[in-house]
N, C-alpha and C positions, 0 to 999 in steps of 0.2 A: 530549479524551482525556488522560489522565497516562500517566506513562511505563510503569505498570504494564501498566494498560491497552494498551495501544503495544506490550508486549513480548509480551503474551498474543494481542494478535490476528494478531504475527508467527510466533510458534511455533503457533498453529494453521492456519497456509497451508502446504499440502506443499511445491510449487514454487514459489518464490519469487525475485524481483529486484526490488531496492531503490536507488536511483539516487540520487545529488545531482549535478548539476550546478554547477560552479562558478559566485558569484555569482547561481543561478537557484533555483528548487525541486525539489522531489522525484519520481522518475519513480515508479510500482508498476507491476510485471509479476506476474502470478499467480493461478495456475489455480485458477477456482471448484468450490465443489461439484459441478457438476453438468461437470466437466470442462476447458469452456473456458478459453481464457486471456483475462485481462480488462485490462487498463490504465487508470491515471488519473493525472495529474498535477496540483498545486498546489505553493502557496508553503511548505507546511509538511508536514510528516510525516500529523498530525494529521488535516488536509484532505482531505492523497493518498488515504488511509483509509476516508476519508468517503465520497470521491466514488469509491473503488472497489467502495464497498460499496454504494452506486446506481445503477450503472451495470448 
């Protein structure tokens, strides 16, 4: 993902929390479509993303 990408798929999440951990990766908290709240972590923003959007 480029950062555009990145920013578009931030501003289309209502609820949303974005995490870095120092020295670590990225947290995602944030409510799917269909309601729930979902989370995913990796080393990179990009990743987080990915793997929230599979989960």
């Amino acid at each position: 993902m480029d950062a555009k990408e990145i920013a578009e798929w931030l501003e289309d999440r209502g609820e949303l929390m974005v995490m870095k951990k120092d020295g670590e990766g990225f947290v995602i908290a944030a409510r799917s479509p269909d309601g729930m709240w979902k989370t995913a972590e990796a080393d990179t923003l990009a990743r987080a993303i990915t793997l929230w959007e599979e989960v």
